[in-house]
C-alpha positions in Angstrom: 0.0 0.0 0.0 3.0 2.6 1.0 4.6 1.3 -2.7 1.5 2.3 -4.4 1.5 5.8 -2.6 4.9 6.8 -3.4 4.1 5.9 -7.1 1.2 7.9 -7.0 3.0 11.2 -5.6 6.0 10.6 -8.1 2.7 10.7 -10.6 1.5 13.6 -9.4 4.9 15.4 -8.6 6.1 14.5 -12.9 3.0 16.2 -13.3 3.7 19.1 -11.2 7.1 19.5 -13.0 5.4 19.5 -16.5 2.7 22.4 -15.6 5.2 24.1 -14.0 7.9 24.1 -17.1 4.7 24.7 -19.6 2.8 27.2 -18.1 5.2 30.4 -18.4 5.4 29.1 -22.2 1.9 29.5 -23.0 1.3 32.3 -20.8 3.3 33.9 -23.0 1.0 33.4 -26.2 -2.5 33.0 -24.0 -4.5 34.4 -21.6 -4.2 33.2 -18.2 -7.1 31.1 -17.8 -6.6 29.8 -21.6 -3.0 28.7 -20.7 -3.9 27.1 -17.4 -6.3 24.8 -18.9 -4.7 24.0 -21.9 -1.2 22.9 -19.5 -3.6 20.8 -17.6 -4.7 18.8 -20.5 -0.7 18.8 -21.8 0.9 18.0 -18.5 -1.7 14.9 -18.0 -1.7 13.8 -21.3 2.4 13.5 -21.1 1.8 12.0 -17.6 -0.5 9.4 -19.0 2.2 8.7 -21.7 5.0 8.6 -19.7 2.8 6.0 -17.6 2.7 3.6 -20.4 6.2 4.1 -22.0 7.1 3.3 -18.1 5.2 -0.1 -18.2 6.3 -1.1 -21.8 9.7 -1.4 -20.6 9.3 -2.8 -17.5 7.4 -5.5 -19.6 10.3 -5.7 -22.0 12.8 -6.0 -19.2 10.5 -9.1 -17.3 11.2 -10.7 -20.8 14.1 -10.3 -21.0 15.0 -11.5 -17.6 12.8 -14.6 -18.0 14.8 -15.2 -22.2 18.0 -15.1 -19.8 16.9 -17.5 -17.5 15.6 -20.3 -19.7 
């Protein structure tokens, strides 16, 4: 249960980091409330992405380890 809640604020904190690096970039070509929503739908979107891109290769590496092993 502790595992799952430190993956869940290292979530939330990547997402953190990619509102925060984003959202002096569009503020710059937006209005505030424009560039707030649009960083929310880009930071989770990435999150979500670097969610899966996270899983493939911890698949590919449980392969690999079990190709080693036989």
């Amino acid at each position: 249960m502790a595992q799952k809640m430190i993956y869940f604020s290292f979530m939330f904190e990547v997402w953190l980091v990619y509102v925060g690096s984003m959202f002096p970039i569009f503020l710059l070509f937006m209005s505030l409330g424009q560039s707030l929503h649009v960083v929310m739908i880009v930071a989770s979107v990435l999150t979500f992405l670097f969610i899966i891109v996270q899983r493939t290769f911890r698949g590919l590496h449980l392969i690999n380890q079990i190709q080693k092993n036989i």
